[in-house]
N, CA, C and O atoms as a GROMACS GRO file, in nm:
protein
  488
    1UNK      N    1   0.082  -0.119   0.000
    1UNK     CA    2   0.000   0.000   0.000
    1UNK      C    3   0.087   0.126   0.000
    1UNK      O    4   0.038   0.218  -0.066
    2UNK      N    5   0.224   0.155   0.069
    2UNK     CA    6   0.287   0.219   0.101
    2UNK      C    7   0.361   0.270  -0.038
    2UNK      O    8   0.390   0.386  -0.067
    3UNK      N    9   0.377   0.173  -0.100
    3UNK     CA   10   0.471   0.188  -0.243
    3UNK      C   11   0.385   0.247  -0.340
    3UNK      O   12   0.412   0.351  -0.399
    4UNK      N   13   0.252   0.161  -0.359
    4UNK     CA   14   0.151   0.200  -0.455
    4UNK      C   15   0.104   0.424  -0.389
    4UNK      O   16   0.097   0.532  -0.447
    5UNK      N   17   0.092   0.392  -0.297
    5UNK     CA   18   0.068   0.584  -0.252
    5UNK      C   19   0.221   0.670  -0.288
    5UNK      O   20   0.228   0.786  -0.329
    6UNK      N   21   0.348   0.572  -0.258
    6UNK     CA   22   0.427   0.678  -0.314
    6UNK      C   23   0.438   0.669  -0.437
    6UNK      O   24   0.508   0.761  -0.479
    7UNK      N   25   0.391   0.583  -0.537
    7UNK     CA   26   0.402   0.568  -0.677
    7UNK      C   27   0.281   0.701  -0.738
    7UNK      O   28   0.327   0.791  -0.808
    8UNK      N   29   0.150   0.698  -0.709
    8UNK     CA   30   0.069   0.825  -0.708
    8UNK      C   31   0.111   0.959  -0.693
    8UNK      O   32   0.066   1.049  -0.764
    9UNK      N   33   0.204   0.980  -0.595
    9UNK     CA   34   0.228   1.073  -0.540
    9UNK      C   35   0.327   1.170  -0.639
    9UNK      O   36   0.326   1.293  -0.647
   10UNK      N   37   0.408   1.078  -0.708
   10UNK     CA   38   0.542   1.082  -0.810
   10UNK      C   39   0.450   1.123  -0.953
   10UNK      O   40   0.473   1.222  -1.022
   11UNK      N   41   0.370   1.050  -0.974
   11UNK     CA   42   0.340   1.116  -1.086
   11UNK      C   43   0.336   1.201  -1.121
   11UNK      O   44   0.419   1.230  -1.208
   12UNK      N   45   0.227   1.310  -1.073
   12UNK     CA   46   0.189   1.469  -1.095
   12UNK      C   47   0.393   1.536  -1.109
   12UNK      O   48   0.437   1.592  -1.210
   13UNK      N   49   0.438   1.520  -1.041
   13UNK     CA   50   0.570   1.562  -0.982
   13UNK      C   51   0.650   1.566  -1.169
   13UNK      O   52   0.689   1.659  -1.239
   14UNK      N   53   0.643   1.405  -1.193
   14UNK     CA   54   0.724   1.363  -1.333
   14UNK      C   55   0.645   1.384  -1.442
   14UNK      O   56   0.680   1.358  -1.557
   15UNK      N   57   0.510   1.442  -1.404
   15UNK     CA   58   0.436   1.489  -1.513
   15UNK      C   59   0.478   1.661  -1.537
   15UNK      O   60   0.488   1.713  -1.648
   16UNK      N   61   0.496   1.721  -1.425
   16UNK     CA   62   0.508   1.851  -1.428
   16UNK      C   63   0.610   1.858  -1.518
   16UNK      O   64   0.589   1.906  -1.630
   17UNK      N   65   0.718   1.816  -1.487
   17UNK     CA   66   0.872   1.844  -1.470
   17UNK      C   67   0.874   1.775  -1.689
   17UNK      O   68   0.914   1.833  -1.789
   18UNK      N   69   0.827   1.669  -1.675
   18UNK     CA   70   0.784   1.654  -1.842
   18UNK      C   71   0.747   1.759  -1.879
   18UNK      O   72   0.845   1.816  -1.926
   19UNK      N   73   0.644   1.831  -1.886
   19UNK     CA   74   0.599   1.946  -1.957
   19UNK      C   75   0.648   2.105  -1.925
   19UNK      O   76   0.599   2.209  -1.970
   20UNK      N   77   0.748   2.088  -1.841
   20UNK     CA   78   0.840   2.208  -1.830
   20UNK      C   79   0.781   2.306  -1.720
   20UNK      O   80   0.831   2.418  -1.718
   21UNK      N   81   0.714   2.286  -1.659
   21UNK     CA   82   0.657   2.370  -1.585
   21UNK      C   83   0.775   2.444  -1.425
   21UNK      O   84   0.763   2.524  -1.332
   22UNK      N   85   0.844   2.381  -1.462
   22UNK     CA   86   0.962   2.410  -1.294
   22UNK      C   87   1.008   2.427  -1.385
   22UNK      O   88   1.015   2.381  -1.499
   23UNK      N   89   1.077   2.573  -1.268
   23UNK     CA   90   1.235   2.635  -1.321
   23UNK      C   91   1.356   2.542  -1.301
   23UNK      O   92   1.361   2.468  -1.203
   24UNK      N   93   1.441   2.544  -1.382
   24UNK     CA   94   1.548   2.455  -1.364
   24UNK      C   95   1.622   2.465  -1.192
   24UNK      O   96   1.659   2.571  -1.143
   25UNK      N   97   1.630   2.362  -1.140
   25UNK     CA   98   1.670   2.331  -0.963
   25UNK      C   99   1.803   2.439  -0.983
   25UNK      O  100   1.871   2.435  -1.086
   26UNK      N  101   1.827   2.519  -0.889
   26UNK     CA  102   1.930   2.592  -0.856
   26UNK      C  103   1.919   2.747  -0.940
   26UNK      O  104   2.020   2.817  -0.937
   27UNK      N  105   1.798   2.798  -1.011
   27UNK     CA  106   1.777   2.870  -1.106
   27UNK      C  107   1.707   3.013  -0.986
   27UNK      O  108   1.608   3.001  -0.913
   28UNK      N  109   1.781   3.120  -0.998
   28UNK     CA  110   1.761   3.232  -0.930
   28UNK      C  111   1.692   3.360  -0.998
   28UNK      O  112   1.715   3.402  -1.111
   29UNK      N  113   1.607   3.411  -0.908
   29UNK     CA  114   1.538   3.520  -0.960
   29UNK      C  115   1.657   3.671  -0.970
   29UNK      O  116   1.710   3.731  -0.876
   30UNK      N  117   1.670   3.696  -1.120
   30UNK     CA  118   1.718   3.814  -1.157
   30UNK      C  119   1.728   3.950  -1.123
   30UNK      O  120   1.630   3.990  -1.186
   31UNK      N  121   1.777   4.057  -1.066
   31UNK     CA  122   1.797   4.169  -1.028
   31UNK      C  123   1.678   4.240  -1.186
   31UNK      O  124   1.692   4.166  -1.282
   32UNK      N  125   1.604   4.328  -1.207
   32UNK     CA  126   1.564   4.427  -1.319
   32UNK      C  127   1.721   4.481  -1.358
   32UNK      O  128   1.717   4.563  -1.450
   33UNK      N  129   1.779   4.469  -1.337
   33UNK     CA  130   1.943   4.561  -1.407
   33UNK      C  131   2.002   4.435  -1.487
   33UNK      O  132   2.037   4.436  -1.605
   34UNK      N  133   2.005   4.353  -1.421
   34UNK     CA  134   2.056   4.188  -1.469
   34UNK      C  135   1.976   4.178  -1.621
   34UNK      O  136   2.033   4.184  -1.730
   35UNK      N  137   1.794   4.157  -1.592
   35UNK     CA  138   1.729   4.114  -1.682
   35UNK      C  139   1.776   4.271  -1.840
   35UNK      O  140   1.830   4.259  -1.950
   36UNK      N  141   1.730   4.368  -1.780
   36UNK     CA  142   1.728   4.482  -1.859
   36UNK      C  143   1.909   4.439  -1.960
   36UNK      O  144   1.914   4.453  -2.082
   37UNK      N  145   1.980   4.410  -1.912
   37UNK     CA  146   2.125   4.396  -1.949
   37UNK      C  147   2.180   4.288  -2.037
   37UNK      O  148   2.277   4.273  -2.110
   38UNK      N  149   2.059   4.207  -1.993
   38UNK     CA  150   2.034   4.023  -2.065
   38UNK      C  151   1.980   4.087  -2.228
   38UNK      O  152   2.042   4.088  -2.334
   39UNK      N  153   1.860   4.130  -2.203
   39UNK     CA  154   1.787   4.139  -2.330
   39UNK      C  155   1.810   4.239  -2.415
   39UNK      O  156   1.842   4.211  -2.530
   40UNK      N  157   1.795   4.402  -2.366
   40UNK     CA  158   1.850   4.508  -2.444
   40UNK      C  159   1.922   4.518  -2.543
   40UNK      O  160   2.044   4.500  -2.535
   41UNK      N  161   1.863   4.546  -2.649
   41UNK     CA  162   1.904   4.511  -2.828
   41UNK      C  163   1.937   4.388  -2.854
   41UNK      O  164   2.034   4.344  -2.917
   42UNK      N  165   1.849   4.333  -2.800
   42UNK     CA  166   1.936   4.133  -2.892
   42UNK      C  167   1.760   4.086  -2.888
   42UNK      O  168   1.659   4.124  -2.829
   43UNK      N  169   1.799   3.977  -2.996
   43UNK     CA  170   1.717   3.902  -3.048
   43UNK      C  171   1.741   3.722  -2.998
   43UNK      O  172   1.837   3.646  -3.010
   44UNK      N  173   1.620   3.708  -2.947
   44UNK     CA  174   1.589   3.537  -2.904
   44UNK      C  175   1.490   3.496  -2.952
   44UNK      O  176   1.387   3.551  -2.991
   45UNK      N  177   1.549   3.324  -2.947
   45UNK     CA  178   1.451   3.248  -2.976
   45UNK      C  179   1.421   3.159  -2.886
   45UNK      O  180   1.506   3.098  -2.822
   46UNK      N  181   1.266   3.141  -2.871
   46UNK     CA  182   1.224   3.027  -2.751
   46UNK      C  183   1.130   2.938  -2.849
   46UNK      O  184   1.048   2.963  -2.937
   47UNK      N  185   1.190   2.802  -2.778
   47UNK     CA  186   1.117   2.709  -2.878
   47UNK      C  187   0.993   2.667  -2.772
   47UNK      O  188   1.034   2.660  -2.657
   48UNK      N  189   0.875   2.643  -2.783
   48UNK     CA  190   0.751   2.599  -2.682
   48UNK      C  191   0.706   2.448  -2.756
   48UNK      O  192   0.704   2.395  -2.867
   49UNK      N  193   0.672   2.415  -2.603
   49UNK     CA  194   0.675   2.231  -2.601
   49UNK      C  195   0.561   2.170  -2.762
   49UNK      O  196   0.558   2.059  -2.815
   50UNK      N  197   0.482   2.299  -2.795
   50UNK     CA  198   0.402   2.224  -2.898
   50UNK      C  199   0.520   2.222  -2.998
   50UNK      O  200   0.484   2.184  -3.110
   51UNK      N  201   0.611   2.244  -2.992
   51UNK     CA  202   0.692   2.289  -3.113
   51UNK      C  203   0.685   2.416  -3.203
   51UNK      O  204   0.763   2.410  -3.298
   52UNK      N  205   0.654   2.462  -3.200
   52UNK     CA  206   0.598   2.608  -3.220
   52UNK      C  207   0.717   2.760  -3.201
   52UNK      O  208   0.763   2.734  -3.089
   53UNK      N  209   0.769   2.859  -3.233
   53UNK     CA  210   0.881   2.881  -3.211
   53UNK      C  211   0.818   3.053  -3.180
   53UNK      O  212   0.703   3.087  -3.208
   54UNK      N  213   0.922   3.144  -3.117
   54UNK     CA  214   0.900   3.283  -3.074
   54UNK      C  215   0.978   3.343  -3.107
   54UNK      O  216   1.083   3.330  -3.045
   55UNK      N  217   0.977   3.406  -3.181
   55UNK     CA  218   1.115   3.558  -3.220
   55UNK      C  219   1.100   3.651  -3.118
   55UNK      O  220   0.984   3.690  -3.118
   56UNK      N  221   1.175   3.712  -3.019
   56UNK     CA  222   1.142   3.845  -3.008
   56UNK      C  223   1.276   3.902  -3.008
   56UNK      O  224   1.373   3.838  -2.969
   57UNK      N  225   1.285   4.039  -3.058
   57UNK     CA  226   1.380   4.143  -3.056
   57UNK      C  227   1.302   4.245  -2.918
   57UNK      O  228   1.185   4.268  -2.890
   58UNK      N  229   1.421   4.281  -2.863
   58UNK     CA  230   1.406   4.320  -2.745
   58UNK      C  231   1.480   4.505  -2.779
   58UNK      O  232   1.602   4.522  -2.786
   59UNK      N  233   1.431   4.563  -2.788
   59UNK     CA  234   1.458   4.749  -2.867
   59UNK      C  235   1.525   4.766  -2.713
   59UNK      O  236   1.488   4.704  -2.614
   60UNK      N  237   1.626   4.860  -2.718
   60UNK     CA  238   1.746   4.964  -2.648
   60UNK      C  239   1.659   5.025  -2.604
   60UNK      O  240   1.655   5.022  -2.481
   61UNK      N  241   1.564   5.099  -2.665
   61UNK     CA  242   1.449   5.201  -2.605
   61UNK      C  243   1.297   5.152  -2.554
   61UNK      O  244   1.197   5.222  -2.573
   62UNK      N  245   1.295   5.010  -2.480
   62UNK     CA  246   1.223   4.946  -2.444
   62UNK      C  247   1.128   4.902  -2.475
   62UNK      O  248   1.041   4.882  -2.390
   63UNK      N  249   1.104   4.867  -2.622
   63UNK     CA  250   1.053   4.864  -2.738
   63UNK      C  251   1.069   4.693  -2.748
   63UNK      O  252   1.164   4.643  -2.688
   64UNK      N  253   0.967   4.598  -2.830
   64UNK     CA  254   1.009   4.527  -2.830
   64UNK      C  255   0.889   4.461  -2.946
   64UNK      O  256   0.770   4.468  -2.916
   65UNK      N  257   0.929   4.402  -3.067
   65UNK     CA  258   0.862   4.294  -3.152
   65UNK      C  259   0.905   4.132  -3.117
   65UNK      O  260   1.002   4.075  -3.068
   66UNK      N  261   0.760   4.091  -3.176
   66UNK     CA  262   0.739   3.996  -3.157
   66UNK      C  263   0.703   3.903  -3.262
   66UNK      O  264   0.629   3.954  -3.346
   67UNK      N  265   0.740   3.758  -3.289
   67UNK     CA  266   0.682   3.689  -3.418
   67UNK      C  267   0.666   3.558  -3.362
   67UNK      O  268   0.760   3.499  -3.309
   68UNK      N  269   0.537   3.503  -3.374
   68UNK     CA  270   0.576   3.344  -3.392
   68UNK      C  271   0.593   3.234  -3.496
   68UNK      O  272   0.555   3.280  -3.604
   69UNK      N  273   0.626   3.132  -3.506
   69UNK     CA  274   0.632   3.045  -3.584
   69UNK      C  275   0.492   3.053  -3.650
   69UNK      O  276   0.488   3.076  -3.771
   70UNK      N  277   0.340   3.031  -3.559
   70UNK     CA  278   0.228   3.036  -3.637
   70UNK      C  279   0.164   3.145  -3.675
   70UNK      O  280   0.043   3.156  -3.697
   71UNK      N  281   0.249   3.230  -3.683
   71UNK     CA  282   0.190   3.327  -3.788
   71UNK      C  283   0.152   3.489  -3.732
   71UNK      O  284   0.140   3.587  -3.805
   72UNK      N  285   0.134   3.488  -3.558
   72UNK     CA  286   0.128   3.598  -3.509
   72UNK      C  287   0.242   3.682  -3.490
   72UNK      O  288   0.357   3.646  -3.462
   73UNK      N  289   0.181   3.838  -3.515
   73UNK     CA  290   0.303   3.937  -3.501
   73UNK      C  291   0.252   4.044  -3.377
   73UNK      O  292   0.132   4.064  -3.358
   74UNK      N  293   0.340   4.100  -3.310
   74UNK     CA  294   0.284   4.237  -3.271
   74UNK      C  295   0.397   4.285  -3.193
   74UNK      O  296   0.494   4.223  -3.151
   75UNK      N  297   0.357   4.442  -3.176
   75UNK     CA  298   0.494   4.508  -3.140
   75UNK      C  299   0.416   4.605  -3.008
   75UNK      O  300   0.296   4.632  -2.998
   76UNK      N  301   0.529   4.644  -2.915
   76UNK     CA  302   0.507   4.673  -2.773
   76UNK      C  303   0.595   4.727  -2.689
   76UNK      O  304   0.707   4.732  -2.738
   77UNK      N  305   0.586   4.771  -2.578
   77UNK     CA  306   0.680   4.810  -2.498
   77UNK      C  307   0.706   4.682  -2.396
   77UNK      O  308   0.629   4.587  -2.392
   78UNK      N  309   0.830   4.691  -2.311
   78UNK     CA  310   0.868   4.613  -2.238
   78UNK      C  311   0.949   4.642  -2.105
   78UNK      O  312   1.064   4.680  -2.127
   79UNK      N  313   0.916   4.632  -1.979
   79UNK     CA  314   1.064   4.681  -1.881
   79UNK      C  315   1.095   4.566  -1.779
   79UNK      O  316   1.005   4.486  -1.754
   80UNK      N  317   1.184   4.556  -1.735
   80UNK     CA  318   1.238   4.474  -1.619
   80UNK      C  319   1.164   4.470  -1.522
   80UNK      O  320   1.081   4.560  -1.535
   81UNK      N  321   1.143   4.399  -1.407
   81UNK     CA  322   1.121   4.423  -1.286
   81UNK      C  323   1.175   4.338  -1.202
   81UNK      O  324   1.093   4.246  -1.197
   82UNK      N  325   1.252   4.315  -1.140
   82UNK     CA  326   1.335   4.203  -1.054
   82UNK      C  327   1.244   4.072  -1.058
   82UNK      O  328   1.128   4.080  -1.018
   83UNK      N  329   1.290   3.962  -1.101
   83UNK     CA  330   1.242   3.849  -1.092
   83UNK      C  331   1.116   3.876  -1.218
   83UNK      O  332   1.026   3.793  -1.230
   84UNK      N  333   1.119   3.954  -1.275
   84UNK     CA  334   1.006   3.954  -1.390
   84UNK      C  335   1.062   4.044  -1.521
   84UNK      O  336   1.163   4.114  -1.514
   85UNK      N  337   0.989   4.030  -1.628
   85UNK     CA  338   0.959   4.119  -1.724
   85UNK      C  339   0.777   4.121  -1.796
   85UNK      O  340   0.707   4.024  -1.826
   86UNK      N  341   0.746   4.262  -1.804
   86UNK     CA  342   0.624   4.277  -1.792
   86UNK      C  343   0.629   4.350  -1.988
   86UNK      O  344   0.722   4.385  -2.060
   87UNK      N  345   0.510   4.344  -2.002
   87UNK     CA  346   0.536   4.400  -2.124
   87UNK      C  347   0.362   4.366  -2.199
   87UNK      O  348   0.284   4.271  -2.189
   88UNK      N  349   0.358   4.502  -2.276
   88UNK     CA  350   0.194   4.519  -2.350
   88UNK      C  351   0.238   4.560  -2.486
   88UNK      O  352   0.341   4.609  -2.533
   89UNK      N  353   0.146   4.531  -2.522
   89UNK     CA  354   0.154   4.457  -2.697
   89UNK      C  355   0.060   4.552  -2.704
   89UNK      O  356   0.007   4.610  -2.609
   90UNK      N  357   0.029   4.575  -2.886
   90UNK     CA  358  -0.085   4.644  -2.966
   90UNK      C  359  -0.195   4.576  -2.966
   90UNK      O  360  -0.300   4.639  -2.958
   91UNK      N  361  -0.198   4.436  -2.973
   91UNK     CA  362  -0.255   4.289  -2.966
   91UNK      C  363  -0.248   4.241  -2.823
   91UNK      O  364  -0.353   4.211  -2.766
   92UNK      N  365  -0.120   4.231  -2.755
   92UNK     CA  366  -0.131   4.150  -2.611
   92UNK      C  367  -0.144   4.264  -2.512
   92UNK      O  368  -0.076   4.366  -2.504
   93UNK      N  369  -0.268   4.213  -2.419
   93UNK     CA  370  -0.242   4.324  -2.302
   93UNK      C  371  -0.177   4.289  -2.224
   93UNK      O  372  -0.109   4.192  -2.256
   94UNK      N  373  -0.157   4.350  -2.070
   94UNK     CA  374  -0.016   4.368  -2.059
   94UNK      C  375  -0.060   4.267  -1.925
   94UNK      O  376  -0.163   4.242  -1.862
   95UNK      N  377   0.133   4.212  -1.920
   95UNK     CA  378   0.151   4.120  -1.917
   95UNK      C  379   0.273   4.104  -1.807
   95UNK      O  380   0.380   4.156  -1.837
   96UNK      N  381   0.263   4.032  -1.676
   96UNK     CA  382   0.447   3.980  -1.634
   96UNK      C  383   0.438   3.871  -1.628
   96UNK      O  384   0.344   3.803  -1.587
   97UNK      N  385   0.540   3.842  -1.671
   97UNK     CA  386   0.597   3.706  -1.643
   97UNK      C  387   0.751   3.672  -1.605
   97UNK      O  388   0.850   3.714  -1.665
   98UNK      N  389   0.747   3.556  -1.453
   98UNK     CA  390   0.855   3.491  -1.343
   98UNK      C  391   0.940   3.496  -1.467
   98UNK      O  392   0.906   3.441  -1.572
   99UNK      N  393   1.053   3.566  -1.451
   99UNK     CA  394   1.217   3.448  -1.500
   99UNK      C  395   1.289   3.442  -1.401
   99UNK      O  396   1.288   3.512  -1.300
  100UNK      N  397   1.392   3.306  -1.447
  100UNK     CA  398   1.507   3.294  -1.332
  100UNK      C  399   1.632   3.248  -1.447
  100UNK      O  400   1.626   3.206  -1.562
  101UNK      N  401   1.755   3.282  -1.345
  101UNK     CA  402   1.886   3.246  -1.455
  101UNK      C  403   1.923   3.139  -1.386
  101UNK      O  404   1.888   3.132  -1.268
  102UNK      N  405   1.988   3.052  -1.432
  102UNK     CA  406   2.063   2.979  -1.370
  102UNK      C  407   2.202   2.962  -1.489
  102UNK      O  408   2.207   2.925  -1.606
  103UNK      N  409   2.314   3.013  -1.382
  103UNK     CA  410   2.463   3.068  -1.512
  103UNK      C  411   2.425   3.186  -1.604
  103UNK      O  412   2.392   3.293  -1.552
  104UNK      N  413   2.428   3.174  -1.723
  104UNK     CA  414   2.399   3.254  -1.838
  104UNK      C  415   2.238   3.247  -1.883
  104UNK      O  416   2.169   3.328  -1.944
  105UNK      N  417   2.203   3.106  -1.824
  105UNK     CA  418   2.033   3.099  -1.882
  105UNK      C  419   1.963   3.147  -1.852
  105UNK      O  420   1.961   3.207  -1.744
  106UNK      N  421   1.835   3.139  -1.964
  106UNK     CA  422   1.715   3.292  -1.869
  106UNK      C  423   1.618   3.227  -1.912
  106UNK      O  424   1.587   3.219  -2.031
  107UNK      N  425   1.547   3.160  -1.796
  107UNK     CA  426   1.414   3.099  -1.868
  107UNK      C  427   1.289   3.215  -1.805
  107UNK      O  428   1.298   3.306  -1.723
  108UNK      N  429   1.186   3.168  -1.878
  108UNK     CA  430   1.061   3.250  -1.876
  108UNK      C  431   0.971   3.150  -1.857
  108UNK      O  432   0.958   3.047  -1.922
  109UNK      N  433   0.910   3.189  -1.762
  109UNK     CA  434   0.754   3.089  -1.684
  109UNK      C  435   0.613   3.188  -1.794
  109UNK      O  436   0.579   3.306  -1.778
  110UNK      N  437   0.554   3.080  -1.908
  110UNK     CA  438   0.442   3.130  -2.010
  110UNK      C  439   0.347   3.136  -1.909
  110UNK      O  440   0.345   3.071  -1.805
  111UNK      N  441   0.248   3.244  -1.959
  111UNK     CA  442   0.130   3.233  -1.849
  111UNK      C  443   0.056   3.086  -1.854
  111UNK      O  444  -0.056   3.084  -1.802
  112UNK      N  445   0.099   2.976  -1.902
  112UNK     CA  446   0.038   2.862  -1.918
  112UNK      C  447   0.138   2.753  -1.838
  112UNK      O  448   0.139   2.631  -1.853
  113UNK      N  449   0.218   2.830  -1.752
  113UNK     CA  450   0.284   2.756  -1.666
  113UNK      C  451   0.430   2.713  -1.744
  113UNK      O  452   0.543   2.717  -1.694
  114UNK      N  453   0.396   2.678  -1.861
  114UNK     CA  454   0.541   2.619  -1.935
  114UNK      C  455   0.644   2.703  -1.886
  114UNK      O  456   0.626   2.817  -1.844
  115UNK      N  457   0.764   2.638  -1.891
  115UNK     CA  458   0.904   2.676  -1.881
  115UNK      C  459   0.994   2.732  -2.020
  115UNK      O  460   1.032   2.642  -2.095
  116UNK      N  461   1.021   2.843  -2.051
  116UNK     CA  462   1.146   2.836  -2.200
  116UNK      C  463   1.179   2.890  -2.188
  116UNK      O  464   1.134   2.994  -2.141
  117UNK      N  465   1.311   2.861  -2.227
  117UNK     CA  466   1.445   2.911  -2.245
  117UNK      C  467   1.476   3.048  -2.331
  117UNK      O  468   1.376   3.071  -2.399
  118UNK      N  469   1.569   3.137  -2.351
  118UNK     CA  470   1.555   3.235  -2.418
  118UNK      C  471   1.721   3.235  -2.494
  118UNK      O  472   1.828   3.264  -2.441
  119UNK      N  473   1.696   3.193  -2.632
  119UNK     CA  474   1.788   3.126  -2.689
  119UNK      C  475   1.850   3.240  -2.777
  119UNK      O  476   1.774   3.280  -2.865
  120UNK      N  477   2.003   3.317  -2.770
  120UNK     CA  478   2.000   3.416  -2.837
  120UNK      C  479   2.020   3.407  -3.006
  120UNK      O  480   2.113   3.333  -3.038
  121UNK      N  481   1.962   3.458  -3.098
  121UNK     CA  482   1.913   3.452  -3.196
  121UNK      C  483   2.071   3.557  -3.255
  121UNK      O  484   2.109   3.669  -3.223
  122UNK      N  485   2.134   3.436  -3.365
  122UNK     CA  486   2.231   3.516  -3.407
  122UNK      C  487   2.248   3.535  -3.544
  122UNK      O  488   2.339   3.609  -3.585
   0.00000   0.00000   0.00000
């Protein structure tokens, strides 16, 4: 009985962690100077678990476009906020969302819980 309840228990856990939903173990929430310093004039790509892909260019003047693989575009402002970046679209209203680094990496928590990476686009 004991094995079968910790076998239940594990699932949800190895289901999460499958679909990306946890930040990578040891992954720390960012200073706004850190994040602002990460993104400012560069271009990434995040790939999302449907397979599906994200352009964004991140503007010097806090400006920022957006493209996806299926076909949506829209352009917006964007700023730091320690442990976040918030940002409103012409199309998306506005918006924060958790990142954490762990080393050089910068993942972003989707408002759908997913986990991705922010891959710099060269």
């Amino acid at each position: 009985m004991n094995r079968l309840l910790a076998t239940l228990l594990l699932i949800p856990a190895a289901t999460a962690f499958a679909q990306g939903t946890g930040f990578p173990d040891g992954a720390t929430a960012p200073s706004a100077v850190d994040i602002q310093q990460r993104l400012t004039g560069k271009a990434f790509d995040l790939k999302l678990a449907d397979g599906s892909m994200w352009h964004v260019q991140y503007g010097n003047s806090g400006d920022y476009d957006f493209k996806s693989s299926k076909g949506f575009a829209d352009h917006g402002d964007w700023k730091a906020e320690d442990g976040r970046i918030c940002s409103k679209g012409i199309k998306m209203p506005y918006s924060c969302n958790d990142v954490r680094m762990k080393g050089d990496d910068l993942y972003l928590k989707r408002d759908s819980g997913e986990i991705v990476e922010f891959v710099e686009a060269h």
